[in-house]
Phi, psi and omega in degrees: 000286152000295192296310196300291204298324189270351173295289186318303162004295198325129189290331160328298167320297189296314143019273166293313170305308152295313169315321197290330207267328169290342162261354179264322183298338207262327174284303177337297187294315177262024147292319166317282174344291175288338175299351172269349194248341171186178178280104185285358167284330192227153193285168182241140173023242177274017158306296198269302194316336210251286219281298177314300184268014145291353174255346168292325199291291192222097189274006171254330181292073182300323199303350190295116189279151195258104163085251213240013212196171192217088150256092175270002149246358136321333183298295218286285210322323207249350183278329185299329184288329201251345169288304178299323183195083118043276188263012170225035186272357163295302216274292178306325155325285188310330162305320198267297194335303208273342180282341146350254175310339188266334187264341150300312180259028147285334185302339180269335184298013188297129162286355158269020147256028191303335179312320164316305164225172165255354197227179199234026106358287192307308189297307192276353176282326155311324153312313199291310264213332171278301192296356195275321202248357190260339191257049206258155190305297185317300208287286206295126142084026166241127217273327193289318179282318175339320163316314136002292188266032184237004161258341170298342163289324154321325168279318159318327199278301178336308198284338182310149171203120021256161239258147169296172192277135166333307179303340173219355159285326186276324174300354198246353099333328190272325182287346171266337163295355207228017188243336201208160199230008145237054185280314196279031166277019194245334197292349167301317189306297189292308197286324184294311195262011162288317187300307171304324162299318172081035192249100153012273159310332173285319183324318202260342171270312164357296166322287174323317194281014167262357199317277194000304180301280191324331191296286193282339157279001174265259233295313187288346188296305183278019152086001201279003183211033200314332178296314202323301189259138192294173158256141198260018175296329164276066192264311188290002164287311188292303160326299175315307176281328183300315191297307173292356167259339176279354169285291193289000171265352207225347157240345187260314207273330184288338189275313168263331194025236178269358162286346186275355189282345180250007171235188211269159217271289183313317202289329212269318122359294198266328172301329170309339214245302165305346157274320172283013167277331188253308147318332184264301165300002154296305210286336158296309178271029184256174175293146221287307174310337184270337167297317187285331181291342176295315195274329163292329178300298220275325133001287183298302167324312176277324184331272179341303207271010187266322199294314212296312230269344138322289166307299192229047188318346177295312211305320182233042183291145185148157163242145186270049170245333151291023163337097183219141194300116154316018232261069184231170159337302220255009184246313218301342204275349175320297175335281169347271203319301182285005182256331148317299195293313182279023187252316181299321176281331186280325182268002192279334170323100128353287184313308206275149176291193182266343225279340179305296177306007216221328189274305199290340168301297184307333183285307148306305194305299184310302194311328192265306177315289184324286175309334195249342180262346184280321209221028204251356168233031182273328173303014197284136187250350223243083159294090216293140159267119140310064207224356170341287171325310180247020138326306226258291192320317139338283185290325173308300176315322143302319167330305176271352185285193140271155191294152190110351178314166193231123164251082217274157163330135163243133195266145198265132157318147002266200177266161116245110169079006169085354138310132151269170202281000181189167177242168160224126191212135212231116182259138156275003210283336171325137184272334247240327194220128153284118184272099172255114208225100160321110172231145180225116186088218159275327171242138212309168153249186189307121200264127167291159183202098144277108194281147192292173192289319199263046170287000000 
């Protein structure tokens, strides 16, 4: 009994016990979270078109691309979800998603990451503050968005210091890189400190986080992705537009959020111009490593939105004069990310007290709750069709039938516009295979070859 107590006792024990207690509490809300926002019983957008019935077809084939990219552990997410349980592999998904998304931002509360914060207070308000911006309609409990935030653990990795052992930081790059189609916002980060370090190996994880680009001009060149690249007829608009979302993800949005939804266009002006005012006089007086590390944040940020507004120009169209909540996939992870970057400059201030640094942190922390608790479900398209179940009972049901079974369309989340964004429609005439095939629109999407049981 003794022997028990000094066991718990152990400061390693208690530790573990929080970290532990802090991620089933932190997967918790944002299952609460996505459940609020949508039905976490049915797949969402390529959760169910992509992932699922890419784990009926062949549940081990991670390398298979989804769209414009190679996500292999959205891949992992959904053969694991559809070997355990089929008619609950949406749900499980959203389980496997969120437990995730909590154990990346539990990974910055890390004491090698004091650069970020110094106490590790700082560190779980910084936790907060991902989780705030992760819990979103698109994000929270979708296996697919999940990608998104495993290049903000890239940046994480980067920042750690001192860096995991080589033997296990590149493969465990290389697997992340091949998980998300934006790791290389990570790569300005990785190329400072291998070159200051003068190590190799950083050189080479740098590197890795670049796959994604050859990756996504490979798949659209063989036609497997013709939507993937934007045009490049308009490159000074497209210019235009990149420099305005790098103003407003990286001086406006940790500060301003959803408070900027109510006032008039001049005032909304002079907080933009007094916020780059006040970043560019952090970044003067911090130490020459925290400039460099701001200006690798900032590098990586225009990377990302030079590849989206290229790749996906709809995606980050807009003005920061033009306000709007951002709370989507292909945007939301910036907020974090530059909130990071002024968290690095506030504390690194000589000059500033700390109770000063301890109000302008807590002033972005409030501003990110505040904005993810007003608006963080108002953007909802996703008007549920009830139609999983009886998808999955259907296609079982076909599986075993003889060809000619009748399996009706399933229509894919979210809705839009009284539309759904998509169909899956699944032929029996086959002895060998139910052929399942994502369609949207006039084009076909990636076609399934589900083997039937007595095949």
């Amino acid at each position: 009994m003794v022997s028990a107590v000094r066991f718990m006792s152990s400061a390693r024990i208690q530790k573990t016990l929080v970290h532990g207690l802090s991620w089933i509490s932190l997967t918790s809300v944002l299952l609460y979270r996505a459940q609020l926002t949508r039905d976490i019983t049915e797949p969402y957008a390529e959760d169910g078109s992509s992932l699922i019935l890419g784990a009926f077809s062949s549940p081990w084939n991670l390398l298979a691309p989804v769209v414009d990219a190679i996500f292999i552990l959205p891949r992992l997410f959904g053969a694991l979800a559809t070997l355990a349980s089929p008619s609950h592999a949406p749900f499980l998904m959203a389980i496997f998603s969120t437990a995730t998304l909590a154990l990346i931002a539990l990974y910055f509360t890390r004491q090698s990451l004091w650069s970020i914060a110094p106490s590790l207070i700082h560190r779980y308000l910084v936790c907060l503050i991902i989780i705030a911006n992760i819990g979103t309609i698109e994000v929270a409990g979708s296996g697919m968005c999940t990608s998104y935030v495993l290049s903000l653990f890239l940046v994480g990795l980067a920042l750690e210091v001192p860096r995991l052992k080589a033997t296990f930081l590149v493969p465990l790059v290389l697997i992340l890189s091949f998980s998300t189609n934006s790791s290389f916002i990570a790569a300005p980060l990785f190329f400072l400190r291998g070159i200051s370090s003068r190590d190799p190996w950083l050189i080479a994880c740098a590197i890795l986080t670049l796959v994604p680009i050859p990756v996504t001009l490979a798949l659209a060149a063989f036609s497997l992705s013709p939507h993937s690249l934007g045009s490049f007829a308009h490159l000074g608009v497209s210019l235009v537009a990149i420099a305005d979302r790098l103003i407003f993800y990286s001086f406006v949005a940790p500060f301003g959020g959803g408070l900027m939804i109510n006032i008039n266009d001049w005032a909304r002006l002079l907080l933009i111009l007094a916020s780059i005012l006040v970043y560019l006089y952090l970044w003067y007086r911090s130490s020459c490593k925290s400039r460099l590390i701001s200006a690798s944040l900032v590098a990586g940020a225009a990377l990302y939105l030079t590849a989206h507004q290229f790749g996906r120009p709809y995606n980050i169209a807009g003005s920061i004069l033009d306000f709007r909540l951002t709370a989507d996939r292909f945007t939301f992870l910036l907020v974090p990310y530059f909130c990071i970057a002024w968290s690095v400059l506030i504390f690194d201030q000589e000059r500033l007290s700390v109770r000063a640094k301890n109000v302008a942190f807590s002033l972005m922390v409030v501003v990110q709750l505040t904005t993810t608790a007003l608006y963080g479900s108002s953007s909802s398209s996703t008007d549920q069709i009830k139609s999983w179940q009886l998808f999955v009972s259907q296609l079982e049901e076909g599986r075993r039938s003889p060809a000619g079974a009748i399996i009706d369309d399933m229509p894919v989340n979210p809705i839009q516009a009284g539309v759904p964004w998509g169909l899956v429609h699944c032929d029996t005439s086959n002895d060998r295979y139910v052929t399942c095939s994502d369609q949207r629109g006039n084009r076909d999407g990636v076609v399934y070859e589900i083997p039937k049981v007595n095949a």
